[in-house]
ZAMARGU-4260 file (C-alpha; in steps of 0.2 Angstrom, whole numbers, plus 5000, padded with zeros to 4 digits):
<rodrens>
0) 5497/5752/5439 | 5510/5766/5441 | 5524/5765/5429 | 5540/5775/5433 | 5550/5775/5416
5) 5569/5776/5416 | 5585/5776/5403 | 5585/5776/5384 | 5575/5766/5375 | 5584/5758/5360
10) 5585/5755/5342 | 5569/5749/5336 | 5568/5728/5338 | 5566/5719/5320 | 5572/5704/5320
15) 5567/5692/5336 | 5575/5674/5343 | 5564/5664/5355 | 5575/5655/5368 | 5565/5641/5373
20) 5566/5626/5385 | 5550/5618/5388 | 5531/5620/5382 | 5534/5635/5373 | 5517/5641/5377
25) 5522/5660/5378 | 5533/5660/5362 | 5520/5651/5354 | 5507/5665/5359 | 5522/5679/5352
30) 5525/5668/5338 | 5504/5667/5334 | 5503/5686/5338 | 5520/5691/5323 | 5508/5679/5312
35) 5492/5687/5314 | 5500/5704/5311 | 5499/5711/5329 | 5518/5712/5332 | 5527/5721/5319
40) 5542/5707/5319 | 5549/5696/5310 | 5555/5677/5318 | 5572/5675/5313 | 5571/5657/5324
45) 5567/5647/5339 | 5582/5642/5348 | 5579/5625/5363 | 5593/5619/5376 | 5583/5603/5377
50) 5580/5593/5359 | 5565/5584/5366 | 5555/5601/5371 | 5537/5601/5365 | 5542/5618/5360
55) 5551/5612/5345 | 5536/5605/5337 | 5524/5619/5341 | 5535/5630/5333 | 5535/5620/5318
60) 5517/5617/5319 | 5514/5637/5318 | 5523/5640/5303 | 5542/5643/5308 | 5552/5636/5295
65) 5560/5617/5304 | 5579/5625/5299 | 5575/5640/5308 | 5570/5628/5325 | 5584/5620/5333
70) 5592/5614/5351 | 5607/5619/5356 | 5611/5608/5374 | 5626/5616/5387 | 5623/5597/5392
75) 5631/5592/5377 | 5646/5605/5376 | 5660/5601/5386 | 5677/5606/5385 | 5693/5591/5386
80) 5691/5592/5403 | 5674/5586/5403 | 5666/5602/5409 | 5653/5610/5404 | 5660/5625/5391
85) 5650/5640/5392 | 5661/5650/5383 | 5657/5638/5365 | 5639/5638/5373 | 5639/5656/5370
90) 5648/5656/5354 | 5636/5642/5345 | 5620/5653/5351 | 5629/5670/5345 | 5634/5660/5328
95) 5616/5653/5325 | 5607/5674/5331 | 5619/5680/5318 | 5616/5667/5304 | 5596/5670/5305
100) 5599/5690/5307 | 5592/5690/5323 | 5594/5707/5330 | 5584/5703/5350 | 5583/5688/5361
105) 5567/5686/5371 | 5569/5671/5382 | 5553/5664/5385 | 5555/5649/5399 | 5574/5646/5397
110) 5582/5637/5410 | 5601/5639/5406 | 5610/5651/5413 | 5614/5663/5398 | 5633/5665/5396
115) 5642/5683/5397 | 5646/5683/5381 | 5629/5686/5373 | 5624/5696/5385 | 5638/5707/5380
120) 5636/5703/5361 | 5614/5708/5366 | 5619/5722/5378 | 5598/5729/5381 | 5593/5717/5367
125) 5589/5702/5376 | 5575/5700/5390 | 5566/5687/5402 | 5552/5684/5408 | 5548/5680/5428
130) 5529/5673/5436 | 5530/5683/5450 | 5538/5700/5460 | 5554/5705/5460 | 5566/5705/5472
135) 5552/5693/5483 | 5553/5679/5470 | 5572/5679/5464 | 5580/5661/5459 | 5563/5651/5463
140) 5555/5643/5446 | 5539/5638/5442 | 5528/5632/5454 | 5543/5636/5470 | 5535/5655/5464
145) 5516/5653/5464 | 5520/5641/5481 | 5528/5655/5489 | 5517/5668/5485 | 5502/5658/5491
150) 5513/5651/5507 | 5517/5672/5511 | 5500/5677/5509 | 5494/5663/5523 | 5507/5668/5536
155) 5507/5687/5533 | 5487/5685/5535 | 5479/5697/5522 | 5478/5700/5504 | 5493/5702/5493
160) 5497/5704/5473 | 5509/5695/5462 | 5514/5698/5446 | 5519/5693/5428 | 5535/5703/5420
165) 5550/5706/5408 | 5566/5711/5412 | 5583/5712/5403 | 5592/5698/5407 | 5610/5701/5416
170) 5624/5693/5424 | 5615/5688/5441 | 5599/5678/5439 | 5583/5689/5440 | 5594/5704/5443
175) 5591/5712/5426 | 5579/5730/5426 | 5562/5728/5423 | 5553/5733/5410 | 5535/5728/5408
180) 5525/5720/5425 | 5508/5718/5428 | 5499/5715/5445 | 5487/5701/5448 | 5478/5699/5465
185) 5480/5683/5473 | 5464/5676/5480 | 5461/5668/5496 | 5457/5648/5486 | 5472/5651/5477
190) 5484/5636/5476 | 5501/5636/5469 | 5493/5628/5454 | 5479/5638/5450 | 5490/5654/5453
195) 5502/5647/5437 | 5488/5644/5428 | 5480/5662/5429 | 5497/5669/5429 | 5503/5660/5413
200) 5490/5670/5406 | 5494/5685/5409 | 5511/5680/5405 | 5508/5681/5387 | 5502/5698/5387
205) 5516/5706/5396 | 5528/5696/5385 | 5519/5703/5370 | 5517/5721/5376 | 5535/5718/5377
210) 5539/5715/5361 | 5527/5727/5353 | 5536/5741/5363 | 5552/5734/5357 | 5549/5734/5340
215) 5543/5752/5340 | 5560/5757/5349 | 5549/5764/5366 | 5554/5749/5377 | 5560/5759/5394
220) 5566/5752/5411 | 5556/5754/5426 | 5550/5748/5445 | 5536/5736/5450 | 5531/5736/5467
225) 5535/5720/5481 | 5523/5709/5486 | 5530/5713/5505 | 5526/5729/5512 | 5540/5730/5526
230) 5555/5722/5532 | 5543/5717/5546 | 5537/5704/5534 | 5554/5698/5528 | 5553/5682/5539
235) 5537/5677/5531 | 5544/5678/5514 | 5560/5668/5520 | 5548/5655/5528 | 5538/5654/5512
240) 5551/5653/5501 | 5561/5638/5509 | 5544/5629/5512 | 5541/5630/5492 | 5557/5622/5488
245) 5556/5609/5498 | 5541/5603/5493 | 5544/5610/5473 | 5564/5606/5472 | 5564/5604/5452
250) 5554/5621/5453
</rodrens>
């Protein structure tokens, strides 16, 4: 793996939010890993947008304190109109970071679309991570990934990668640099489902390299490579792409 390394790194990270919205399996890991002393952070909170996530109570369950876990659902915020407010979205998440001290955001399996607001207020503090390479995998979730990359490899006929990363989070979805990535071959027995299971994996590791770099203030931007090799195989990519939605709509 060839890493080209761009931009300032910035201030040290110190003081990290997890923005969750399901399992929480990968904040859990990060969470486990500040714990045991491998991260040099401290967890100012664990933040949900769905109250029922079993995140909530694995957090709980590996020591955060339950004032410090919380949901915040844009469902539930909604402005006299009756439509959904992300402007008092954003300002209740920017309220609750500040409360807690929280200095970095590291969404980890969160489904909302993050509101300008505190991406200005995190400017380079907030990242994301994505099961698969970027640009090939943009906007899919989930399993719509892992099917596509499995659905590409059978139509383009011969071996191809896919990867795990972290990215800053921007204005577009899965637009933000990238910052951390790590290849993993995809083998010919591969389903959609054990991809995801082997990428999870990996998943954590990246997230956590992430964070360790962070925290030492030497986290830089940089390029992965595609899972295509040429525009020649951008009708495969499309063909896989829409197949995977179709059968993975909810991702």
């Amino acid at each position: 793996m060839t890493e080209t390394l761009q931009g300032q790194p910035n201030p040290p990270a110190k003081r990290v939010l997890f923005l969750v919205s399901g399992s929480g399996s990968t904040a859990l890991h990060q969470i486990n890993a500040i714990n045991n002393g491998e991260l040099n952070l401290e967890i100012a909170g664990v933040l949900s947008s769905d109250p029922q996530a079993a995140a909530i109570g694995k957090a709980i369950s590996a020591g955060v304190p339950q004032e410090d876990v919380f949901a915040i659902d844009p469902s539930k915020i909604r402005n006299a109109d009756g439509k959904r407010d992300r402007p008092a979205f954003a300002a209740r998440i920017i309220e609750e970071a500040d409360r807690r001290g929280a200095d970095w955001l590291a969404q980890m399996g969160w489904t909302p679309w993050t509101p300008t607001d505190v991406l200005t207020r995190f400017n380079k503090r907030i990242t994301n991570q994505h099961p698969g390479l970027l640009p090939d995998t943009k906007s899919l979730n989930g399993l719509q990934v892992h099917e596509t990359v499995t659905r590409f490899r059978d139509l383009a006929g011969r071996d191809v990668n896919t990867g795990a990363i972290s990215q800053w989070v921007s204005e577009e979805l899965d637009q933000g640099e990238i910052l951390v990535y790590q290849l993993i071959p995809v083998y010919p027995h591969d389903t959609a489902q054990t991809l995801q299971d082997r990428v999870k994996i990996v998943e954590y590791g990246v997230q956590q390299r992430t964070l360790g770099l962070a925290s030492k203030g030497q986290l830089f931007e940089t390029q992965s490579p595609r899972m295509i090799r040429d525009e020649g195989e951008l009708g495969y990519l499309s063909e896989a792409r829409s197949q995977a939605v179709q059968i993975y709509p909810e991702g």
